[in-house]
C-alpha positions as CSV (number, residue, x, y, z in Angstrom):
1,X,179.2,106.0,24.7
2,X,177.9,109.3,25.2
3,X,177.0,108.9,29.0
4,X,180.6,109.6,29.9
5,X,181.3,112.7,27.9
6,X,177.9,113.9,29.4
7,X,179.1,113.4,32.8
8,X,182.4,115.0,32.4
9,X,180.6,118.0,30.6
10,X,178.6,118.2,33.4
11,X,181.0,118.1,36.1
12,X,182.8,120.9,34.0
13,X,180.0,122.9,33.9
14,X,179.4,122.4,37.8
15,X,183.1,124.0,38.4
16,X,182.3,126.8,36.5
17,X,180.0,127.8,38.2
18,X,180.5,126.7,41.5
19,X,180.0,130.0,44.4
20,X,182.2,130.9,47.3
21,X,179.6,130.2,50.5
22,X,179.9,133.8,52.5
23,X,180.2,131.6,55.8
24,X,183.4,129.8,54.4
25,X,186.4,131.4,52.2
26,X,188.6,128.2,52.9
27,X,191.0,130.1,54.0
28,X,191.9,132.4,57.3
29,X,193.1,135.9,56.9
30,X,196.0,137.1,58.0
31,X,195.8,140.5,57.6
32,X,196.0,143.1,59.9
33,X,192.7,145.0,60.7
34,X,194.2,148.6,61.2
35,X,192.3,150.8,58.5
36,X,189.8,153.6,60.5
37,X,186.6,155.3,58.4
38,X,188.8,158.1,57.7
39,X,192.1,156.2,56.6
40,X,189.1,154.3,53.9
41,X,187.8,157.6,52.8
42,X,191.3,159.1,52.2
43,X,192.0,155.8,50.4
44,X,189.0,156.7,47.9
45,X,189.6,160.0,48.0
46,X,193.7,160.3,47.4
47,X,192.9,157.2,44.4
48,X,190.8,159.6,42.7
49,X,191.5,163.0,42.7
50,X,194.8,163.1,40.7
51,X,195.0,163.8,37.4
52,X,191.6,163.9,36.7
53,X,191.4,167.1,38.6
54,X,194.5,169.0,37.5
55,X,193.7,167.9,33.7
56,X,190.6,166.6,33.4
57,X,188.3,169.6,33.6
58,X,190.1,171.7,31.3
59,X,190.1,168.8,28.4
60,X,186.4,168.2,29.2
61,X,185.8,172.1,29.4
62,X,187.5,172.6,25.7
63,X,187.3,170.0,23.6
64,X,183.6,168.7,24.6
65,X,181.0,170.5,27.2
66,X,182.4,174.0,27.7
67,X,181.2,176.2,30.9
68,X,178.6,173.1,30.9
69,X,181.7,170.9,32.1
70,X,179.5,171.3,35.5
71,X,176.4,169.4,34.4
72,X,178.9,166.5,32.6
73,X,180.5,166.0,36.4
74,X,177.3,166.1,37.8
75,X,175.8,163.3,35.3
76,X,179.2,161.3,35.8
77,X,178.9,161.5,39.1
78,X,175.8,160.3,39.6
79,X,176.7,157.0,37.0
80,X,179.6,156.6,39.5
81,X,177.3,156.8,42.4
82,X,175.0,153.5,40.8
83,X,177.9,151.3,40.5
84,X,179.3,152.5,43.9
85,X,176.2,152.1,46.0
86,X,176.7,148.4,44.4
87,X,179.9,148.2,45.6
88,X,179.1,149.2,49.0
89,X,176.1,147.0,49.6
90,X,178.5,143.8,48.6
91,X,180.7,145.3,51.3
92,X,178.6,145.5,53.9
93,X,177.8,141.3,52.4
94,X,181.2,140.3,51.6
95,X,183.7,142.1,53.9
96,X,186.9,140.2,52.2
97,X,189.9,141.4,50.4
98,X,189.5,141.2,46.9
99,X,186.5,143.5,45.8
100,X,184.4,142.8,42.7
101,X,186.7,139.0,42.6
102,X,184.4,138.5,45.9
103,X,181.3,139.7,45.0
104,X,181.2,137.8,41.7
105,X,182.7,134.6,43.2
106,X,179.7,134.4,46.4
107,X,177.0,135.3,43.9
108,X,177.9,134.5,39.9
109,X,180.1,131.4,40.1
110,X,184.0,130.8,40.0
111,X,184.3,131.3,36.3
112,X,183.0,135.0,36.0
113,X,185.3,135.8,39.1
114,X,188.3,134.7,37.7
115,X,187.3,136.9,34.5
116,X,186.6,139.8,37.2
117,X,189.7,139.2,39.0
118,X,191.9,138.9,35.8
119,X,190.7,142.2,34.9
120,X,190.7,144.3,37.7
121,X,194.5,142.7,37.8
122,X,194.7,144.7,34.7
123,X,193.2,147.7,35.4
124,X,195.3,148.4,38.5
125,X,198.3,147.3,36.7
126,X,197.7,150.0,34.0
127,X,196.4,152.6,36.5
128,X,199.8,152.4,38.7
129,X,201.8,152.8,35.2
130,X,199.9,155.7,33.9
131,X,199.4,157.6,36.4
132,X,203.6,157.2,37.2
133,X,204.0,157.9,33.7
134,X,202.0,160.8,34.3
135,X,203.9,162.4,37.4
136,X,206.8,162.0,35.3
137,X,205.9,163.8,32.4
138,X,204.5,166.6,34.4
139,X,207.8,166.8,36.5
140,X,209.5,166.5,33.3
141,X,207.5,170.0,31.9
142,X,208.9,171.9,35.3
143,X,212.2,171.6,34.0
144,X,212.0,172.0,29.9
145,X,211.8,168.6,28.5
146,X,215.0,167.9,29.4
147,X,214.6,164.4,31.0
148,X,212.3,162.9,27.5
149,X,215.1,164.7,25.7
150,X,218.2,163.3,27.4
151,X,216.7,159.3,27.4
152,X,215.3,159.7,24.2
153,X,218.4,160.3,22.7
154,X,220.7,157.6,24.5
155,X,217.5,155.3,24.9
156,X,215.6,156.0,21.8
157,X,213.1,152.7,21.2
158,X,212.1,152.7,16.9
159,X,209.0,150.4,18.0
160,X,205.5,151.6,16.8
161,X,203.4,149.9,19.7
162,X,206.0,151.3,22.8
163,X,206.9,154.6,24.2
164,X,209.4,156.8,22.3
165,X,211.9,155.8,25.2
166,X,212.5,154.0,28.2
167,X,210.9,155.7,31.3
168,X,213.5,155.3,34.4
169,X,211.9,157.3,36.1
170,X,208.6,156.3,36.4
171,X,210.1,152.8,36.8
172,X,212.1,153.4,40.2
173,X,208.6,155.3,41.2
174,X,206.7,152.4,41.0
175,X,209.4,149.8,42.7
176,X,210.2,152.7,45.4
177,X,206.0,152.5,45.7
178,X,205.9,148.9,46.1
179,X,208.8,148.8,48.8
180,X,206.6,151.3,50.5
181,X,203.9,149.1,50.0
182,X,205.6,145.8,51.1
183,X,206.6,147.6,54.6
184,X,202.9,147.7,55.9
185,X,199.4,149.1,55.5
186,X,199.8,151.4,58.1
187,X,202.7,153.0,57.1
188,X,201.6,153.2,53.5
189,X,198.5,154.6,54.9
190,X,200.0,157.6,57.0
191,X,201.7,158.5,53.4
192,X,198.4,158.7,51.8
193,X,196.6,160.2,54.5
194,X,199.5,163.2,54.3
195,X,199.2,163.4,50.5
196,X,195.5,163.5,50.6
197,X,195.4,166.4,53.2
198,X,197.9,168.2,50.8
199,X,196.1,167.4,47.9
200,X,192.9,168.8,49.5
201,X,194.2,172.4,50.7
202,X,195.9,172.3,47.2
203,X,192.1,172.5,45.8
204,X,190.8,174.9,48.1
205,X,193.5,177.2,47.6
206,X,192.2,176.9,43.8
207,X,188.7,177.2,44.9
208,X,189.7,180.5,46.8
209,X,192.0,181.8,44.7
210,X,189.6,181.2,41.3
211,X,186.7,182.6,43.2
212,X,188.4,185.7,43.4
213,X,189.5,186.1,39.7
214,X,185.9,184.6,38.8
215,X,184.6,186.2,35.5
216,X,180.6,185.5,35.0
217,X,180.9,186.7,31.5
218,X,183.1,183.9,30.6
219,X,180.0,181.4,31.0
220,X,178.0,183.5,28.2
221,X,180.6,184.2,25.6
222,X,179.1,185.2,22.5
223,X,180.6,183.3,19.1
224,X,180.2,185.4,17.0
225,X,181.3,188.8,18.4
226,X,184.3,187.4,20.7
227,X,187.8,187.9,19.6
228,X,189.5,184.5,18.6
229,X,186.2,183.0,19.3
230,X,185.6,180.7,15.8
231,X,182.8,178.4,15.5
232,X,185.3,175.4,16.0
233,X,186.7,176.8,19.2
234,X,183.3,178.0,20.7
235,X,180.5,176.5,18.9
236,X,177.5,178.4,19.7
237,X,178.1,180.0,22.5
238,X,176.9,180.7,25.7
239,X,177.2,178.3,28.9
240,X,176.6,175.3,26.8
241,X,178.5,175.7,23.4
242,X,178.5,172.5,21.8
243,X,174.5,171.5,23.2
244,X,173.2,168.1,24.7
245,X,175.5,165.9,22.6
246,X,178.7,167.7,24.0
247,X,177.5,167.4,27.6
248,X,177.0,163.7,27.6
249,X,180.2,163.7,25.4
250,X,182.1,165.1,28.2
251,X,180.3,163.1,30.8
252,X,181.3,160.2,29.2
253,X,185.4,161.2,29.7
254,X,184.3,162.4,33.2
255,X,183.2,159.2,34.3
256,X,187.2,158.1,34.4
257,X,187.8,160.8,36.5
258,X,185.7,159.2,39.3
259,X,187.6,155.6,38.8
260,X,189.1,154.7,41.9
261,X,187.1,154.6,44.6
262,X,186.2,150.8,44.3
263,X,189.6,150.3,45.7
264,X,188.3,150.8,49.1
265,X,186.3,147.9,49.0
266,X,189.3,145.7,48.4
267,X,190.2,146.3,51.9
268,X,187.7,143.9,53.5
269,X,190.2,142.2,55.2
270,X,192.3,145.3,56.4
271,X,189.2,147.7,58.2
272,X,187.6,148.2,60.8
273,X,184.1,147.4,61.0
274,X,184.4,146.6,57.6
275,X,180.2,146.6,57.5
276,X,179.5,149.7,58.8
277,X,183.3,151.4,57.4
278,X,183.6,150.2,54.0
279,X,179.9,151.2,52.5
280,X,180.0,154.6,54.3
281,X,183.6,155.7,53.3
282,X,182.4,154.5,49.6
283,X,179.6,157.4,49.7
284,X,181.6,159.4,51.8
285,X,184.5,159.3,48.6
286,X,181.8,160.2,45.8
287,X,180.7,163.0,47.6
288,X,184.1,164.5,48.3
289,X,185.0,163.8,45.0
290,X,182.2,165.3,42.9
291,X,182.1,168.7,45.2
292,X,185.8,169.1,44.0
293,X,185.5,168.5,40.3
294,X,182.2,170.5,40.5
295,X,183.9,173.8,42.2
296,X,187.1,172.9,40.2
297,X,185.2,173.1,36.7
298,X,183.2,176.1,37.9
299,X,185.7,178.6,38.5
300,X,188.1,177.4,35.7
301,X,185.6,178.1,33.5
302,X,184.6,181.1,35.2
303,X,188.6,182.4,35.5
304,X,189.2,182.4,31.4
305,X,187.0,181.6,28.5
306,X,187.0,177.8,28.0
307,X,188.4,177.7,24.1
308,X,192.1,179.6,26.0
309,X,192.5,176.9,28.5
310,X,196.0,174.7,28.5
311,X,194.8,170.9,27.4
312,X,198.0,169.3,29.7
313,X,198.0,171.8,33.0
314,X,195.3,174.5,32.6
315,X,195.4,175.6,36.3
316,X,199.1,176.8,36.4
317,X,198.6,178.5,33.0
318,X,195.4,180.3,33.6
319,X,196.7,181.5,37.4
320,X,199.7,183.1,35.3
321,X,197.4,184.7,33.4
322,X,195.3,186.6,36.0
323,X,198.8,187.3,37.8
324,X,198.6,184.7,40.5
325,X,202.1,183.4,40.0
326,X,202.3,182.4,43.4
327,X,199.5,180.4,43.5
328,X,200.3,178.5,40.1
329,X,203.4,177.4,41.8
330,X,201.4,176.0,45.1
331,X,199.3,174.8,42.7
332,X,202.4,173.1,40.2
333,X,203.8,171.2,43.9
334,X,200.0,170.2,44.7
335,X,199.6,168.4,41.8
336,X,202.8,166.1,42.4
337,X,201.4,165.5,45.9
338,X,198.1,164.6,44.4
339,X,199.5,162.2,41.3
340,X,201.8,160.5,44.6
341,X,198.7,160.0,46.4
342,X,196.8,158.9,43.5
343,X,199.3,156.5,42.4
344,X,199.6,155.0,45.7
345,X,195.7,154.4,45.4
346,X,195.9,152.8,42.1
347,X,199.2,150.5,43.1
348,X,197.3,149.5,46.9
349,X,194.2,147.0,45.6
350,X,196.4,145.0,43.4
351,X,198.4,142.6,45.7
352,X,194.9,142.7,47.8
353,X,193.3,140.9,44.5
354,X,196.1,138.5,44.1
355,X,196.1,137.5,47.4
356,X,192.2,136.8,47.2
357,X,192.8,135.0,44.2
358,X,195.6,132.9,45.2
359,X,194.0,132.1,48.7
360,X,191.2,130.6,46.6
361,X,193.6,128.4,44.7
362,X,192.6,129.7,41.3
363,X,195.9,131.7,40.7
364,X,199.3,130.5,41.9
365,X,199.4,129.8,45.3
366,X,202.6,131.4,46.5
367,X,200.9,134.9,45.9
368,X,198.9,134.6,49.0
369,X,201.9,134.6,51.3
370,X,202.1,136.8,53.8
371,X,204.8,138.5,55.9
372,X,204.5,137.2,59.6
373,X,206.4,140.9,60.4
374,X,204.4,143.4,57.9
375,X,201.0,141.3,57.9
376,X,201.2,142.5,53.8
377,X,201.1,140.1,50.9
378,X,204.6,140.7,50.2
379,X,205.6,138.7,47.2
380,X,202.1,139.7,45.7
381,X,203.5,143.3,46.0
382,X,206.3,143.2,44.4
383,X,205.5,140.8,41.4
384,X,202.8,143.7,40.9
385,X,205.3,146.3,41.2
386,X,207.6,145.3,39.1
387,X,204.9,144.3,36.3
388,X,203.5,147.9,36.6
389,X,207.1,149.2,36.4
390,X,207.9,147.5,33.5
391,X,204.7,148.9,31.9
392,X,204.7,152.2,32.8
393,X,208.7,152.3,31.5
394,X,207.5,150.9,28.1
395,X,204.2,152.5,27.0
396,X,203.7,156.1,26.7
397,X,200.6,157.6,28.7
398,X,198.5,157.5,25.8
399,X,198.7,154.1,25.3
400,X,198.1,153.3,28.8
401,X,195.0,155.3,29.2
402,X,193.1,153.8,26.3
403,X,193.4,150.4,27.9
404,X,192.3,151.8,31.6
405,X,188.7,151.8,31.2
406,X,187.5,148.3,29.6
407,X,188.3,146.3,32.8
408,X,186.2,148.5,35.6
409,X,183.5,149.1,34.1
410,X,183.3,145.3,33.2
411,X,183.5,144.7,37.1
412,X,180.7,147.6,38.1
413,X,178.4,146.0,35.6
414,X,179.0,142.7,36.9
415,X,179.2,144.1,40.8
416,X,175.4,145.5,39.6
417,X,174.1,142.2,38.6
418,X,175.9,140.3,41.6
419,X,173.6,142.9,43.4
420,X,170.5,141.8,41.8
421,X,171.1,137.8,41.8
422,X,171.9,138.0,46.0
423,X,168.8,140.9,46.3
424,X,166.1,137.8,45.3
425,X,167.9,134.8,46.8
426,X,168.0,133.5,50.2
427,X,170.1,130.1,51.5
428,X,167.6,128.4,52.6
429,X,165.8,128.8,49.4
430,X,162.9,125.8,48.1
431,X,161.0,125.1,45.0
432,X,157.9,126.1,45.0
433,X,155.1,124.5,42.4
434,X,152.7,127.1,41.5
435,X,149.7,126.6,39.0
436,X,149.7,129.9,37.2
437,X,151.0,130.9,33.7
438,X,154.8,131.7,32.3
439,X,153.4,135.6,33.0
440,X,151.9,134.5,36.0
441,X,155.1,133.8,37.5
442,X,157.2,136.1,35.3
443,X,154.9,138.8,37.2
444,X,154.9,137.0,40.5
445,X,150.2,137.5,40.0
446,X,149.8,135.1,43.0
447,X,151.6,137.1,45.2
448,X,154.0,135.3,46.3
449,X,156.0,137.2,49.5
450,X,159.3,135.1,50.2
451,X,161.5,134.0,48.0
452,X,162.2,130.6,46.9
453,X,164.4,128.6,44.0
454,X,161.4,129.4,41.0
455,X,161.2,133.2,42.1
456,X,165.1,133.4,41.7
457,X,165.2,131.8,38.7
458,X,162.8,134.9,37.3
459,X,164.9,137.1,38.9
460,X,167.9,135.9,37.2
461,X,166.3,135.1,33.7
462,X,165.2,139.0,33.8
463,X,168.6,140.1,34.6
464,X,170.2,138.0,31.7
465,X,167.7,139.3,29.6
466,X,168.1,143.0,30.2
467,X,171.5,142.6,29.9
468,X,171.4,141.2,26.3
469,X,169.2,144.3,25.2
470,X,171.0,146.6,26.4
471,X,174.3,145.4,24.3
472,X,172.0,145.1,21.7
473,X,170.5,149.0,22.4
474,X,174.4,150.2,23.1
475,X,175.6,148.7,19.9
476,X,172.4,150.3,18.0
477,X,173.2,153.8,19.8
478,X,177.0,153.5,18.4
479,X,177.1,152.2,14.9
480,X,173.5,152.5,13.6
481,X,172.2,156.2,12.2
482,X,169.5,157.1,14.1
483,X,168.3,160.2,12.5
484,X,165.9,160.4,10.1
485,X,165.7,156.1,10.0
486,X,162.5,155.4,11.1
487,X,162.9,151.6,11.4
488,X,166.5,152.1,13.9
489,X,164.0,154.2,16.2
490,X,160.8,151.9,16.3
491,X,163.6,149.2,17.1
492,X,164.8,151.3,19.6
493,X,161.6,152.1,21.2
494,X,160.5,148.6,21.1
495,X,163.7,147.7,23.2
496,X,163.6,150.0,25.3
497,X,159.8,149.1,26.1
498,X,161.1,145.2,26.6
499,X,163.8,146.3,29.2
500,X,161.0,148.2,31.1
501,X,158.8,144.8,31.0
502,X,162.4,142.9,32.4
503,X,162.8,145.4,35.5
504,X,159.3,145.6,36.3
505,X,159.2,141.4,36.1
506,X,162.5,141.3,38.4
507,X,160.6,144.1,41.0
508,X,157.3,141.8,41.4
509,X,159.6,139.0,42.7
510,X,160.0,138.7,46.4
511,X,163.2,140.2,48.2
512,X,165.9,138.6,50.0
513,X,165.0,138.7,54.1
514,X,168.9,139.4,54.9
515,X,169.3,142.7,56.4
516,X,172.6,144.2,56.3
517,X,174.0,147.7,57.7
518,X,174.1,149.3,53.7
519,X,171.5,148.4,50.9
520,X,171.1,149.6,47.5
521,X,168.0,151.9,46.7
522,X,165.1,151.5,44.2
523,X,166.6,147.8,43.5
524,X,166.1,146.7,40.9
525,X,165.9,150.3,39.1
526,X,169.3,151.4,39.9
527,X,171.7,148.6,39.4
528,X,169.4,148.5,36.2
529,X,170.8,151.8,35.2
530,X,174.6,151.1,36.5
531,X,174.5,148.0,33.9
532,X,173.2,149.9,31.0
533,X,175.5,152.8,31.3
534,X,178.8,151.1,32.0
535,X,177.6,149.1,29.0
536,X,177.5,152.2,26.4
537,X,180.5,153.7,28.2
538,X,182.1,150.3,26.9
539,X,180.9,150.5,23.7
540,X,182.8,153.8,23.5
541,X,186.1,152.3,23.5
542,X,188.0,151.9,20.0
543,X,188.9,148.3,18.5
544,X,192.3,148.0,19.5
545,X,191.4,148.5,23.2
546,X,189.2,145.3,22.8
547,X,192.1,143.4,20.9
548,X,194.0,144.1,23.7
549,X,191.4,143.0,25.9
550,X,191.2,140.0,24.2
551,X,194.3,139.1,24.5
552,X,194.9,139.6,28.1
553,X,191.7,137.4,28.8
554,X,193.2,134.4,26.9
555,X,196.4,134.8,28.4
556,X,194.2,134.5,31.7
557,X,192.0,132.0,30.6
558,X,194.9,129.8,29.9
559,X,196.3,130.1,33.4
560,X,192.8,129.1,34.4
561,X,192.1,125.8,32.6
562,X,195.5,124.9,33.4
563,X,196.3,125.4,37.1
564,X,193.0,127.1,38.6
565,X,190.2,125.0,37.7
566,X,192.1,122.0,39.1
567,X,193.9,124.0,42.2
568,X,189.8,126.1,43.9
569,X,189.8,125.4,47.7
570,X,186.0,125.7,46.9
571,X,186.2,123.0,44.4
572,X,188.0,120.7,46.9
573,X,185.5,121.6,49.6
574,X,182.9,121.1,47.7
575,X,185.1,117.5,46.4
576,X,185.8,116.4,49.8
577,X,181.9,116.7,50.9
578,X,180.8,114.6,47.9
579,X,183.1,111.9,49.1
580,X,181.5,112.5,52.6
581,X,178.2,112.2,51.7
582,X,179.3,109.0,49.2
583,X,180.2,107.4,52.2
584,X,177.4,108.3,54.4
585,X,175.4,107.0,51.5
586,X,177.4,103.3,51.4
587,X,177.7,103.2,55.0
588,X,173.9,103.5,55.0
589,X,173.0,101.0,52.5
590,X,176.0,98.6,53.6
591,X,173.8,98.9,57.3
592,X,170.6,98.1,55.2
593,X,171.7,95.1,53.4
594,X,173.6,93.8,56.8
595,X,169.9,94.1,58.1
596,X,168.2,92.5,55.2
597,X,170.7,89.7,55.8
598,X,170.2,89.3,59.0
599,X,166.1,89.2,58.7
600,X,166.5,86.1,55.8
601,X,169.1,84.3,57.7
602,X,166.9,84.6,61.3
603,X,163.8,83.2,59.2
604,X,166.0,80.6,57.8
605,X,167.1,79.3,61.4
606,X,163.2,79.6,61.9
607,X,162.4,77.2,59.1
C-alpha cells in the first residue's frame, strides 16, 4: 500500500533536485556572441552607477555615517566584492545566459533554480521600474513639479498600496527601452557604452570640481560649537559623528548601491571569451565602481558639512552653494545620462533569464524564441517590458525600492554556496569507505587528497550547517537585546565558535582538480563571509517586504508544479536515458534467458 506512494515521493524528490550537466544545456544557443571586455565592463559599470551615486552618498553621509560615508563604501564594497568573485568564478564554469538560474541549476538542483530564477525575474523587474520612476521624478524637479501636479490632478489614484498617480512617463521609458532592447545587443550596447562614458566624465568633473572647493574642516566639525549643528543633526562630531554603529548602518544602505554588476554574468551566451571576459569585467566593475563612490563621498563631504546636504540631489544643491552654477547644471544633465544608462542595465538581464528559463522548459516555452534577424529573445523582451512598465506606472519609488533588495541577495548567497558544493566535487566522483570516526571524516584526519562522494557529502553537510547558524546568529543580532544580557552573548559566542568548527571542517576536505581561468580566494573563508552578510543584510528588510516576497514565490511556485516540473528538457533527458538503460537492461536479460534456453534444450536433445 505504501510502496507506491514511496515511489512516487521519491521520483518527486529526484526532480527536485535533479542538476543541469555543464556538458549538456539541452538546448543550442542562438545568440549572437558580439559583447568585447570593455562593452561587459560598461555593462557593470553603466547598471550601477546611477542613482546610487547622485543620491546615495548624501543620504548615507546625513542620515547614517557622516564624513565616515567613506569607510561604509569601502566595507560595502568589499561585501560586494565576496559575492562578486562568486559570480565570476561560476562564469568562468558556466558561461550561459541566465546568471545565478545557471549556477544554481549545474550545482544545487532544478528546484532552488527555479526559486533563483523567479527572483532575479523580480528583482530586475523592480530595478527597471524604479529606477524609470526615478529619472522621472528627477526630470520632473527640473521643471517645478509640474508633471506629478498636472497627472495627479486628472489621474489621481485614492489606493493606499499604489502611487499617488499614474506615471506615463516612466511607462513609455520603459517600452521605448524594450524596443531598444528588442532591436539587438549591439545596438543597445553602443547606447550604453555612450551613456557610460557620459556618465563617467560627469563624475570626474565632480571629482575636479569638488576638489577645488574641498573644505578639510568639514570632516572635524565640532557639535557643540557649530552653528545649526544640534546633537540630532551632528551627533558627536568629528569625521565619524554617529560612531561604529552608524558606519555599518550606512554600509548596510551602501551595499544597494553596488547591485548591478551581477548582470554581466547573464551574458554568457552573448561575450566573447566568456571565461576569460566575464570574471575579469566582474572585478574590473567593483573596482570602477567603489573608486567613484569613494572620491564621490569624499569631496561631498569635504565641499559642505554633511547635516546641510540635499537628501534627493545633494550635488546640484551644494555646487550652487559654493557658486559653481555651471557645473551643477553639467552635473543635473549627467545624472539623466547616468539613470538612462543605469536603467538600461537593470531592463538588459531580464529577457536573458527568461530565455534561460524557458530553454530549460521550466517556464513557458514561447519565451525562449528568438529573432532569426536581431539574434534577441524578442517576445521575452517585451513581455518584460511591459510588466516593468506597468510597475513602474503604478508604484511610487518608495514602494519599489523596499522590494529591490530581498531577491539578490537571496541569489549571492545561493551563488556562494553553489561555489562551495562545485569547489569539493568532481564528476567522476566514488565512494570511498574509510575506517575512521564521524570527526575523523568531518576533519578529513586520514588525509585524504582527492575528492570523492563521502568527502562531498561533508563538504555539503558543513555548508547546510553554517548556513542554519548564521540565520539563527542574524535573527539573534536583529531582534534579541544584546547589551547587558549575558545569556544572548554566551549564545552568540558559542555560535559563532560552531561556524568556525563548520569552515574549518569544509577546508580539511579535498578540492575539486578542475582548473578554470578565475577562482575564488581563501575558499571556503570567503564565500563563508558573502553567505553570512547577505544573510543579516536580509534580515534588515521590514515584514511587508517578505509578505510581498511571499507572495511572488507562490505565484511562482504555482507556475512550477503546474507546467515546469512536468515540461525540464533535463528531466526528459534524464527520462529518455532511464528508458535507454531499461532496455539495455531487458535486451540483456531477454539475451540471457534465450541462452539458458538454448543450454536446457541442447542437453535435452543430448538425453
Amino acid at each position: 500500500m505504501f510502496l507506491p506512494v514511496l515511489n512516487s515521493l521519491g521520483r518527486f524528490y529526484r526532480a527536485l533536485v535533479r542538476v543541469k550537466r555543464l556538458d549538456d544545456d539541452g538546448h543550442e544557443s542562438k545568440l549572437a556572441r558580439v559583447l568585447s571586455l570593455f562593452d561587459l565592463t560598461a555593462l557593470g559599470v553603466g547598471s550601477t552607477l546611477g542613482l546610487g551615486v547622485y543620491v546615495l552618498a548624501g543620504a548615507v553621509a546625513r542620515e547614517q555615517a557622516g564624513p565616515a560615508v567613506t569607510i561604509s563604501f569601502l566595507i560595502a564594497a568589499i561585501a560586494s566584492a565576496f559575492s562578486g568573485l562568486c559570480y565570476a568564478e561560476f562564469a568562468a564554469r558556466v558561461p550561459k545566459a541566465g546568471s545565478a538560474y545557471v549556477y544554481s541549476y549545474v550545482s544545487v538542483g532544478e528546484f532552488v533554480a527555479f526559486t533563483i530564477g523567479w527572483n532575479l525575474i523580480l528583482e530586475y523587474v523592480i530595478g527597471t521600474a524604479s529606477v524609470a520612476r526615478g529619472l522621472s521624478g528627477y526630470l520632473d524637479s527640473l521643471f517645478d513639479q509640474q508633471m506629478s501636479k498636472t497627472l495627479g490632478e486628472l489621474f489621481p489614484i485614492n489606493v493606499e498600496f499604489l502611487a499617488e498617480y499614474p506615471d506615463f512617463f516612466t511607462f513609455f521609458i520603459v517600452i521605448l527601452l524594450a524596443l531598444l532592447l528588442a532591436v539587438g545587443v549591439r545596438e543597445s550596447t553602443l547606447f550604453n557604452n555612450i551613456f557610460t562614458t557620459v556618465n563617467m566624465a560627469t563624475i570626474s568633473i565632480i571629482i575636479v570640481a569638488g576638489v577645488l572647493k574641498a573644505n578639510p574642516a568639514n570632516w572635524a566639525i565640532d557639535a557643540e560649537s557649530t552653528a545649526g549643528c544640534t546633537a540630532e543633526k551632528c551627533g558627536e562630531g568629528g569625521f565619524m559623528p554617529f560612531g561604529i554603529a552608524g558606519v555599518m548602518a550606512g554600509a548596510a544602505k551602501c551595499f544597494y548601491g553596488f547591485v548591478g554588476f551581477d548582470c554581466v554574468a547573464t551574458t554568457g551566451e552573448e561575450a566573447k571569451n566568456p571565461k576569460r571576459n566575464i570574471p575579469l569585467s566582474i572585478v574590473l566593475s567593483l573596482i570602477i565602481i567603489f573608486l567613484a563612490y569613494f572620491l564621490i563621498s569624499t569631496v561631498l563631504t569635504m565641499m559642505a558639512p554633511f547635516y546641510t546636504l540635499d537628501l534627493n540631489a545633494p550635488f546640484p544643491r551644494v555646487f550652487e552653494d559654493v557658486g559653481y552654477i555651471e557645473v551643477k547644471w553639467v552635473v543635473t544633465v549627467g545624472a539623466n545620462f547616468a539613470l538612462c544608462t543605469s536603467l538600461l542595465g537593470a531592463m538588459f538581464p531580464l529577457p536573458r533569464v527568461l530565455y534561460a528559463m524557458a530553454s530549460d522548459g521550466i517556464l513557458y516555452k514561447v519565451l525562449k524564441k528568438v529573432s532569426p534577424r536581431t539574434k534577441t529573445p524578442i517576445i521575452a523582451t517585451m513581455i518584460a517590458g511591459v510588466f516593468a512598465a506597468i510597475m513602474g506606472a503604478i508604484f511610487n519609488l518608495h514602494q519599489l525600492i523596499d522590494m529591490m533588495s530581498i531577491g539578490t541577495l537571496l541569489a549571492y548567497s545561493i551563488v556562494a554556496i553553489c561555489v562551495l558544493v562545485l569547489r569539493y566535487q568532481d564528476d567522476d566522483m566514488v565512494a570511498c569507505t574509510l575506517n575512521v570516526s564521524f570527526i575523523g571524516r568531518m576533519f578529513n584526519t586520514s588525509g585524504t587528497k582527492i575528492a570523492n562522494a563521502n568527502t562531498s557529502a561533508i563538504s555539503k553537510f558543513g555548508v547546510v550547517v553554517f548556513s542554519i547558524l548564521a540565520v539563527v546568529m542574524c535573527a539573534i543580532i536583529k531582534f534579541a537585546r544584546i547589551a547587558d544580557n549575558f545569556p544572548i552573548q554566551v549564545i552568540i559566542v558559542v555560535l559563532a565558535v560552531a561556524m568556525i568548527i563548520c569552515v574549518g571542517s569544509i577546508a580539511r576536505q579535498p578540492i575539486s582538480q578542475v582548473k578554470l581561468t578565475f577562482m575564488v580566494p581563501c575558499v571556503p573563508l570567503l564565500p563563508c563571509i558573502s553567505i553570512f552578510v547577505n544573510l543579516y543584510l536580509m534580515f534588515q528588510l521590514d515584514i511587508y517586504t517578505w509578505i510581498r516576497f511571499a507572495v511572488w514565490v507562490a505565484i511562482g511556485y504555482l507556475i512550477y508544479f503546474t507546467y515546469g516540473i512536468r515540461n525540464s528538457v533535463e528531466g526528459e533527458i534524464q527520462h529518455n536515458e532511464a528508458i535507454a538503460r531499461e532496455l539495455i537492461n531487458n535486451t540483456h536479460k531477454s539475451a540471457q534467458m534465450s541462452n539458458e534456453i538454448n543450454g536446457t534444450y541442447k542437453i535435452t536433445l543430448k538425453e
